[in-house]
C-alpha positions in Angstrom: 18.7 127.6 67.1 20.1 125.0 69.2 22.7 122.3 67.2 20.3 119.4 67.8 17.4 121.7 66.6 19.2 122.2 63.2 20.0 118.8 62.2 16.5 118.1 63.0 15.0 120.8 60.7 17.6 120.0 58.2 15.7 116.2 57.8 12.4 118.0 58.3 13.3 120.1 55.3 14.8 117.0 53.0 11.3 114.9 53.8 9.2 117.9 52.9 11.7 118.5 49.8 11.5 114.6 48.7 7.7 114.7 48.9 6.7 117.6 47.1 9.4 116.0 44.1 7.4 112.5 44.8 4.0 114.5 44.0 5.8 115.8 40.7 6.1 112.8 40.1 2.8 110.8 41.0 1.1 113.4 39.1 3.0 113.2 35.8 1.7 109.3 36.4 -2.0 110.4 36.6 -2.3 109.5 40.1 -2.6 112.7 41.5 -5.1 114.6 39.7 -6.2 118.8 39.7 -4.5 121.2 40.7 -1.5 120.7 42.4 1.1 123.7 43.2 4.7 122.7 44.7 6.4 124.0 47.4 10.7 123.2 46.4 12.8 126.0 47.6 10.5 127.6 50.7 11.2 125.2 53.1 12.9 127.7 55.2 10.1 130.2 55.4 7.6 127.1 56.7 9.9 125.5 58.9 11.6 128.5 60.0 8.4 130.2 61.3 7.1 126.9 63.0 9.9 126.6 64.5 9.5 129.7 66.7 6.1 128.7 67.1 4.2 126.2 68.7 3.3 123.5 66.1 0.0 121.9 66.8 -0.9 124.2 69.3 -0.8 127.3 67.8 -3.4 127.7 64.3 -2.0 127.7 60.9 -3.7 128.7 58.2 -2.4 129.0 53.9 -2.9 129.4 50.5 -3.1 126.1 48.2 0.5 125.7 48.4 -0.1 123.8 51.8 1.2 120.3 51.8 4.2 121.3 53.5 2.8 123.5 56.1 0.3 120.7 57.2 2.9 118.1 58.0 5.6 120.8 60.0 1.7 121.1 62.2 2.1 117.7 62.5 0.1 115.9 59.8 1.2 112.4 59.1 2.8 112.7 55.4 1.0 109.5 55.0 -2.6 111.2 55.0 -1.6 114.1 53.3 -0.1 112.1 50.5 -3.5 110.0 50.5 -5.5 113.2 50.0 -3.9 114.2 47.1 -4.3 110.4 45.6 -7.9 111.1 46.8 -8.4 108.8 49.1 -10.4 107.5 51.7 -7.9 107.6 54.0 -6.5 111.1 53.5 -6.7 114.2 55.8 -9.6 115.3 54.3 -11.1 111.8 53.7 -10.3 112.2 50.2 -12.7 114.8 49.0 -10.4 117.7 49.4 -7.3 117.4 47.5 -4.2 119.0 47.0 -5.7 122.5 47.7 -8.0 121.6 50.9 -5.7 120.1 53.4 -7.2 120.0 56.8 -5.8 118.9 59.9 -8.2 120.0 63.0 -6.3 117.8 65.8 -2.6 119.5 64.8 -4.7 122.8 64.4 -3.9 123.0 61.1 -7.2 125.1 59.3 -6.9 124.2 55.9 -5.0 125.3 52.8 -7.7 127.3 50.5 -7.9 128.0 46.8 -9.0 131.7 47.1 -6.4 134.1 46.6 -6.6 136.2 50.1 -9.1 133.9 51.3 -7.1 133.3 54.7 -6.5 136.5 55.4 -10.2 137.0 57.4 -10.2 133.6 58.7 -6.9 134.1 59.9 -8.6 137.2 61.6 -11.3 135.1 62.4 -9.2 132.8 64.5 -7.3 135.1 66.2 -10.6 136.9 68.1 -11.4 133.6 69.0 -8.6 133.4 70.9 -8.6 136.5 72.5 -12.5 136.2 73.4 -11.2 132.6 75.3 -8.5 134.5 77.0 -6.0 131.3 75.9 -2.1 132.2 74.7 -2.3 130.5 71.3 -1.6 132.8 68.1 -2.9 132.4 64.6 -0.5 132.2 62.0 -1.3 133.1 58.7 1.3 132.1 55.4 0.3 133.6 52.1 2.5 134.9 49.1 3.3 137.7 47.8 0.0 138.4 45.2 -2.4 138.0 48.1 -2.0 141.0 49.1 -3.0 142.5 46.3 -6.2 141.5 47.4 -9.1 143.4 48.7 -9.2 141.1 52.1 -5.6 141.7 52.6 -6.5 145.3 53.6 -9.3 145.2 55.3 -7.7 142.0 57.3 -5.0 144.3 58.1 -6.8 147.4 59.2 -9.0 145.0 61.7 -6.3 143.0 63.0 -4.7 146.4 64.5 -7.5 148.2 65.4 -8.5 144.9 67.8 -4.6 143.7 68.5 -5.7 140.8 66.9 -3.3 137.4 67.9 -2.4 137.0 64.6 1.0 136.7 62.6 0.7 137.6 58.9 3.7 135.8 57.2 4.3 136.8 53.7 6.0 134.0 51.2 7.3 136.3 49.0 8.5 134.4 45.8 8.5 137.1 43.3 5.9 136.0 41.7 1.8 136.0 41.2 1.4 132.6 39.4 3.7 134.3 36.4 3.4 137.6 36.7 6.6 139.3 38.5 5.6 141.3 41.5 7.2 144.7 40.1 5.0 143.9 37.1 1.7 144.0 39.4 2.7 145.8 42.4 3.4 149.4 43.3 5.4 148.4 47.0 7.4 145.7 45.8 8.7 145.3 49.7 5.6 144.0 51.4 6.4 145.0 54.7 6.2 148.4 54.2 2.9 148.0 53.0 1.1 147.4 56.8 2.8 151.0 57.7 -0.6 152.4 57.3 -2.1 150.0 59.6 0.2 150.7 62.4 1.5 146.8 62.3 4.9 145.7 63.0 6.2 144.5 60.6 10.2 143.3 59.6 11.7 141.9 56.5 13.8 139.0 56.3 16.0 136.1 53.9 13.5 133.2 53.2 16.4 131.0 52.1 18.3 131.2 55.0 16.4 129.1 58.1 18.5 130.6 60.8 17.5 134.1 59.5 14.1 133.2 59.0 13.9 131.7 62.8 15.5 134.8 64.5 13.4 137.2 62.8 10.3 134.2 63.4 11.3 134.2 67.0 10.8 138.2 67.6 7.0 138.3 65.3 6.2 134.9 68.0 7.7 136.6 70.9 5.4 140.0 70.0 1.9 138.5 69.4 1.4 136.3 72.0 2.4 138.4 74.6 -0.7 140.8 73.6 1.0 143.7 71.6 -1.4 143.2 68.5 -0.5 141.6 65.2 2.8 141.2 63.0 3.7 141.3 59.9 6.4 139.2 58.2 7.8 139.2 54.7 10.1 136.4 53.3 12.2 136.8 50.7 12.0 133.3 49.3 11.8 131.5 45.2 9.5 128.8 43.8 11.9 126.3 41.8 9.1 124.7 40.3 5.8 126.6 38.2 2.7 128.2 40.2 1.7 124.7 39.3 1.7 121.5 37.3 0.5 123.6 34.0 3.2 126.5 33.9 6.0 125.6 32.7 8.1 129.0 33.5 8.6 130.8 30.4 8.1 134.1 32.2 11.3 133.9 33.5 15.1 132.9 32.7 17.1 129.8 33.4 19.7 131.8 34.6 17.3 133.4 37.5 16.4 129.9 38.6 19.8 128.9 38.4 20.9 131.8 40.5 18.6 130.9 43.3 18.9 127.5 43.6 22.8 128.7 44.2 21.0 129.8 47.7 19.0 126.9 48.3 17.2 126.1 51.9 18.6 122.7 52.3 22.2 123.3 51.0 23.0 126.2 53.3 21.5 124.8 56.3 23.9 121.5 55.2 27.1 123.1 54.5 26.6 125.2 57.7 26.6 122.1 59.8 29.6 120.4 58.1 31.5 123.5 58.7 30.7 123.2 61.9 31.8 119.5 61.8 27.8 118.1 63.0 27.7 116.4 60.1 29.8 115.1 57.0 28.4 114.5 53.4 28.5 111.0 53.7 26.1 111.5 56.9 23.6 113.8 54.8 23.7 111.7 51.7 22.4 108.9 54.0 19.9 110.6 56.0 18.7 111.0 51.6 18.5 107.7 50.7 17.2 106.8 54.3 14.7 109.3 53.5 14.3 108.2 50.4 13.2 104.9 51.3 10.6 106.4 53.7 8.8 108.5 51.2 8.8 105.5 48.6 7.9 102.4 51.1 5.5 103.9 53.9 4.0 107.4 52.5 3.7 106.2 48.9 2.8 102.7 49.2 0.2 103.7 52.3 -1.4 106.4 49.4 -1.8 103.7 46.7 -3.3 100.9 48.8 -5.8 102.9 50.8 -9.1 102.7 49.4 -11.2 105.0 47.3 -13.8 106.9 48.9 -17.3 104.9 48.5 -19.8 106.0 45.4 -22.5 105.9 47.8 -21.3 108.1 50.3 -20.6 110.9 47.6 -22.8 113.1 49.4 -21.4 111.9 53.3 -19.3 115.0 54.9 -21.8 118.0 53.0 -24.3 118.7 55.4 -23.8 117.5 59.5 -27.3 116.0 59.7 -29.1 116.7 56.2 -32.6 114.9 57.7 -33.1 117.8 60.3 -31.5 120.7 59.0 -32.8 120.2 55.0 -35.8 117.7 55.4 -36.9 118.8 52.5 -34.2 117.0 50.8 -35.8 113.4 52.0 -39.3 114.7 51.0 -40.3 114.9 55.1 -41.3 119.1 55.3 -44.1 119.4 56.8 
């Protein structure tokens, strides 16, 4: 990764960091309401991934945990932000949530709420593209207890038998909402469970960005030039709860305290001051300058957009309800 790219990601990562905290925060306030799952301390698998990739030209598909990914596709943090307020002006006009981002123009294909939902789609996606004959890949982020899921294998065993476009990226966080994976799961190492698919697949440190881009770089590199699809676990941590409601108790203050030792942001950071492309006065501005962004244009844009109409409650269900349910208007024949 070039020097230029780094410093780059490294405010990518802070923006996505200070806006998942600014959620934490909106929702304690009752202005965010449902679910809402946070994303602190993956930045590296997200970014580093994308980065190797083609954001907004290449499809991205995830879990609920998918207010992040949207805006490294190239969602405006402004929409997404207004989606989770539930408004009219959000990515998914306000009717979607937290859960149900959705950015078609930055091909971003929604976050969904079923656990190994996007495993199919993902599949889905993929033979589109080879049935169009175009070089785009379809990239699919889902943790760890996904794959515990009956679609994860099925998914799997398609994708290679049709050398399916498609990268499989595994967010492995240790944890299935708060159940540890060795509680739940007989291949703790997730890679090794695509063996009997025949699926490349490669393990790799989710913390580390540079780490998670090199290995990124060779899953890219081997699915869009037709060799079939890839599998890709990293090894990453969840500061926060599966969501709002969990407050942790499943595991120890000295594990979180232990990871956040090996945070995303921090290593990327003291890397580049060691490397003299940056001092800590320089970072601790780009925070407050950042800062000031997330609080003035993505916060203020989210309370001051307007609520979604009562009367078009129904707007957005059916594409044309008249011809396609007319029976609904009380005009069947």
């Amino acid at each position: 990764m070039k020097l230029e790219d780094k410093k780059r990601v490294l405010r990518e990562m802070v923006v996505h960091r200070r806006f998942e905290e600014r959620c934490y925060q909106a929702y304690i306030e009752r202005k965010i309401g449902g679910f809402l799952h946070l994303y602190p301390g993956q930045e590296a698998c997200c970014n580093g991934v994308m980065e190797a990739a083609r954001p907004g030209y290449d499809y991205v598909i995830t879990g609920y945990r998918d207010h992040v990914h949207a805006i490294k596709c190239g969602a405006d943090p402004k929409e997404v932000m207004a989606e989770l307020y539930g408004k009219e002006t959000g990515s998914s006009k306000g009717r979607g949530g937290s859960m149900h981002i959705f950015d078609v123009k930055h091909r971003f294909m929604g976050g969904y709420a079923l656990v190994g939902g996007p495993f199919p789609l993902a599949a889905g996606i993929a033979k589109g593209i080879q049935m169009k004959g175009g070089d785009e890949i379809a990239i699919c982020f889902l943790g760890d207890a996904a794959n515990n899921q009956g679609t994860f294998h099925e998914t799997m065993n398609m994708a290679a038998l049709y050398k399916l476009p498609v990268l499989f990226v595994c967010e492995n966080n240790l944890y299935g909402i708060g159940t540890a994976i060795e509680r739940s799961t007989a291949v703790v190492h997730q890679h090794k469970r695509v063996c009997g698919y025949d699926m490349e697949a490669a393990e790799t440190d989710g913390q580390d960005i540079e780490k998670v881009y090199e290995a990124a770089k060779v899953a890219v590199n081997h699915v869009r030039s037709g060799k079939g699809p890839y599998f890709l676990e990293l090894l990453t941590y969840r500061y926060r709860g599966h969501s709002m409601s969990d407050s942790r108790g499943y595991r120890t203050r000295e594990e979180e305290e232990m990871w956040k030792q090996r945070d995303p942001i921090y290593i990327l950071r003291d890397r580049l001051i060691a490397e003299k492309a940056m001092t800590m006065a320089d970072y601790e501005a780009m925070e407050k300058e950042i800062d000031a962004y997330i609080e003035n244009e993505v916060i203020k844009f989210a309370e001051e957009s307007p609520e979604p109409k009562v009367e078009e409650l129904e707007k957005y269900v059916f594409a044309d309800r008249e011809s396609q349910m007319p029976w609904i208007t009380g005009k069947a024949a």
